[in-house]
C-alpha positions as CSV (number, residue, x, y, z in Angstrom):
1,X,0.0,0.0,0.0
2,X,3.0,2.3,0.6
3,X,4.8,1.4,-2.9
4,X,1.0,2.7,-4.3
5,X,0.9,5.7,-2.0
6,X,4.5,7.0,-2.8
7,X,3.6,5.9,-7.0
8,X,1.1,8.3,-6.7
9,X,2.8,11.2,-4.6
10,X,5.3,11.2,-7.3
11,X,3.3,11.1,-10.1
12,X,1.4,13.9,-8.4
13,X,4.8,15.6,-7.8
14,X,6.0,15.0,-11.5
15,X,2.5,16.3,-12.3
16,X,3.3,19.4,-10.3
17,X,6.6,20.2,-11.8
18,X,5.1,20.4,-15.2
19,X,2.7,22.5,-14.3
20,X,5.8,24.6,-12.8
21,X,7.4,24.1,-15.8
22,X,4.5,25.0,-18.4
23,X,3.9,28.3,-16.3
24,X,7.6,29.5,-16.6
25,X,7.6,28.8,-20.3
26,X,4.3,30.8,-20.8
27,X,5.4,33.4,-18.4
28,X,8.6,33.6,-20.6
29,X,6.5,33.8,-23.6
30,X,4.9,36.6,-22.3
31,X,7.6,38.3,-22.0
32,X,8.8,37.5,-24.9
33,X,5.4,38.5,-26.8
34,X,5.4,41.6,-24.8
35,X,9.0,43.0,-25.8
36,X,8.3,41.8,-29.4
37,X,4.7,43.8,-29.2
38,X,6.7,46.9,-27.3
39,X,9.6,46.7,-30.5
40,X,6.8,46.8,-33.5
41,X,5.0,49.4,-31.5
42,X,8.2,51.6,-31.5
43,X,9.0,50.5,-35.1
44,X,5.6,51.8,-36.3
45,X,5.5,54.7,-34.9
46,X,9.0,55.8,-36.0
47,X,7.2,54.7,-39.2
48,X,4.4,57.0,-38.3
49,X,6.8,59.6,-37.3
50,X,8.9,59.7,-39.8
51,X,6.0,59.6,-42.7
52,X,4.5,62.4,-41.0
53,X,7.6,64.9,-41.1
54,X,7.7,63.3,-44.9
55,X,3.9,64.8,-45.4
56,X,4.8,68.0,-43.6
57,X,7.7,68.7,-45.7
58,X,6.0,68.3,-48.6
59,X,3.1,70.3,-47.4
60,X,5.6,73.0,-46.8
61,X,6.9,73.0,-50.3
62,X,4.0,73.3,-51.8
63,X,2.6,76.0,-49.3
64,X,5.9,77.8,-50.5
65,X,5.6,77.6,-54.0
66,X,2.0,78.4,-53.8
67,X,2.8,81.6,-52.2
68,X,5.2,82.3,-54.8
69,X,2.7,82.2,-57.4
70,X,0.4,84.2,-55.9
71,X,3.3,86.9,-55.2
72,X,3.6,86.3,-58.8
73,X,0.3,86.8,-59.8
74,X,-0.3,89.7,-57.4
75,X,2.9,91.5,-58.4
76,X,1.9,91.0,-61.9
77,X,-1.3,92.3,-61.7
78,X,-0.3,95.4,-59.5
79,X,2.0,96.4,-62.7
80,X,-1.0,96.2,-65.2
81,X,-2.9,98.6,-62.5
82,X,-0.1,100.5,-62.7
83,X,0.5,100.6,-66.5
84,X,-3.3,101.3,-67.0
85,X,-3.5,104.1,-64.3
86,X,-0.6,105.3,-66.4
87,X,-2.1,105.0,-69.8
88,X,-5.2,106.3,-68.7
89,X,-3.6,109.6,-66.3
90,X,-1.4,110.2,-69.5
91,X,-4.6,109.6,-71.5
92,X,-6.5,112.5,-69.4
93,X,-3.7,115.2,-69.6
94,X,-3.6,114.9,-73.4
95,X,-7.6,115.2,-73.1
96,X,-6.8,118.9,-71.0
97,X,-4.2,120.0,-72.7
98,X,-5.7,120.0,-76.0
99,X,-8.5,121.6,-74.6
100,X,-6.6,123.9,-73.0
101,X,-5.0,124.7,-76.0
102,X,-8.5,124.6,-78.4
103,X,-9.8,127.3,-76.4
């Protein structure tokens, strides 16, 4: 009855360390799986990061040269006011002095 007794305390005991044993190796690959999800977390978002400043730049250039047209266009369109408001004074003392000189 003993040799059955002891049989079965170290089966139970074998049964035991296993269990030990299959909790470690899941609490290691927790770890693991943690520090692997913590690594492709900080990959992506570098990713993310680094994408972002990518969009931004480009962004910026074409903010830039969108204000350069539009400097272009504006200082483009100030000298036609200008040449018509020319045209058009010169236009007017022509129109005076001839009268002037009619009369």
């Amino acid at each position: 009855m003993n040799d059955i007794v002891d049989q079965l305390f170290k089966i139970e005991q074998t049964a035991q360390d296993m269990q030990s044993s299959i909790d470690e190796k899941k609490k290691d690959l927790r770890t693991v799986y943690e520090r692997k999800q913590q690594e492709f977390d900080s990959e992506i978002n570098q990713q993310t990061q680094q994408q972002l400043k990518e969009i931004q730049f480009e962004i910026n250039q074409k903010e830039e040269a969108n204000k350069k047209e539009l400097y272009s266009l504006y200082e483009n369109e100030i000298k036609r006011f200008e040449k018509e408001y020319r045209q058009k004074k010169d236009d007017i003392v022509q129109e005076i002095v001839g009268n002037i000189l009619r009369t």
